[in-house]
N, C-alpha and C positions, 0 to 999 in steps of 0.2 A: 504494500500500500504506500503509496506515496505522500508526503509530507502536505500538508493544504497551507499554503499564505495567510497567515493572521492579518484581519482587518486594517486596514492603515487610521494613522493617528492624525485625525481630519480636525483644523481648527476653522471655523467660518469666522470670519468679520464684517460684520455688514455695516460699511461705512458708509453709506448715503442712508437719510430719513426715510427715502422715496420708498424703500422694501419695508418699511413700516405698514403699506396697503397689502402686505402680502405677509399674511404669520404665519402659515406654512410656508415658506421660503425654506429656513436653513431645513428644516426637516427634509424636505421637497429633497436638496440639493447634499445632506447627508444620507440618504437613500438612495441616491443614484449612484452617486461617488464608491459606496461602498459596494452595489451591486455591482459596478465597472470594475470594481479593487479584485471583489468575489472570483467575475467571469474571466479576469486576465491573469488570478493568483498572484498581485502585486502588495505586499504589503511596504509600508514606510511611512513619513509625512507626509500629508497633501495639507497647502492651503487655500481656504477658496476667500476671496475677499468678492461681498455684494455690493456695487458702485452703482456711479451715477454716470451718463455718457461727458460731462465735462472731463471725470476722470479718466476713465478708458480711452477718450481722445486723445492724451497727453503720454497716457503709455503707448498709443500704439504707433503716435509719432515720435517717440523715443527711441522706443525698441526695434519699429519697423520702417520709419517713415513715411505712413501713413496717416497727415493729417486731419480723418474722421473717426467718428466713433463708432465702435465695432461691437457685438453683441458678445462674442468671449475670447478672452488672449490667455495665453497660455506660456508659461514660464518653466519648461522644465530645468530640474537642477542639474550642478556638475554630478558626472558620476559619485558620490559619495553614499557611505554608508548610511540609509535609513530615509533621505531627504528626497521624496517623487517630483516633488516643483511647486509650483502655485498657479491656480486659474482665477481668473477675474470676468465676471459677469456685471453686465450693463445694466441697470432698470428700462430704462426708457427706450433704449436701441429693443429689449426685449418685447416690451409692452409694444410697441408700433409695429415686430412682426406680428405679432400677434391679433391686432387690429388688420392689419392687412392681408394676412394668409388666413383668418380667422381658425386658429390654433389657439388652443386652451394655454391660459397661463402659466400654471402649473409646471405641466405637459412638454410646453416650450422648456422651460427652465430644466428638468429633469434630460433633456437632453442635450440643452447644453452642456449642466455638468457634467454626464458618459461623455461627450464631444470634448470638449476641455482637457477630462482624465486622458483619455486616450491618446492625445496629441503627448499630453506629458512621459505616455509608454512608449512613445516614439509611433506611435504610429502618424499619416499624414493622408492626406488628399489631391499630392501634385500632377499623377497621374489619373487615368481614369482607372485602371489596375489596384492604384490603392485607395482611391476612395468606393470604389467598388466593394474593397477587404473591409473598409474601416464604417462604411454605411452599413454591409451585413452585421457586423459586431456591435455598431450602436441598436439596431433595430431587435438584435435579439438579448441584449440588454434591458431596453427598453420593454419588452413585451413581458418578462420576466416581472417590471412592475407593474402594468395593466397602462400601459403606454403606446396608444396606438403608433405605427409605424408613421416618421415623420418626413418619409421620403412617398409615399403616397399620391400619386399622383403629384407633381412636385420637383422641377427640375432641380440639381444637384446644389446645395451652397458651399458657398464658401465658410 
């Protein structure tokens, strides 16, 4: 029998007021995180920080040079002992897909965080090969929590 991954050591920060409309958030996004942790057998630190798009604008013209705001960036760590990286989710980038693709809040959020996680496991979407790999693994994550598939009809995001 083979050893199973202990749970990773998930801290949330919900630095914008704005997820104050939403108190299932960290739950939402500690449920996800750990079923993506589960399905990939990754244990370590994750931190997920809940922002606001001023913020996320300013990381991901930092880090990326992209100055707009993005609905999740993703920080994975140097290789070291114990440390998976950090994800950052948007309020507002979130809430306006969701207005516009009419996707449950929640729902959205939940897969962001599996979407987030995964990037920090290395995995990526620059190909169609791998986002093909990484769409399967979010979607049967997801369904695992009662999360319909969010590629559904739905052409691919970024």
């Amino acid at each position: 029998m083979t050893p199973r991954a202990t749970a990773p050591s998930l801290d949330i920060l919900v630095q914008s007021p704005l997820w104050n409309d939403q108190p299932a958030a960290e739950q939402t996004v500690r449920d996800a995180v750990i079923a993506a942790a589960t399905r990939t057998k990754a244990s370590g630190e994750v931190s997920v920080v809940l922002t606001d798009d001023v913020a996320i604008r300013a990381l991901n013209k930092q880090w990326r040079k992209i100055d707009k705001a993005t609905n999740v960036l993703s920080f994975p760590a140097a290789k070291n002992a114990g440390m998976l990286g950090d994800v950052v989710i948007a309020y507002e980038t979130l809430q306006r897909e969701c207005a516009e693709e009419d996707r449950v809040f929640l729902h959205h959020l939940s897969h962001l965080s599996v979407h987030g996680f995964l990037h920090l496991m290395g995995y990526d979407h620059e190909t169609d090969a791998e986002a093909d790999s990484m769409e399967r693994l979010e979607i049967e994550i997801l369904e695992g929590l009662g999360v319909p598939d969010p590629y559904l009809g739905r052409e691919r995001r970024d």
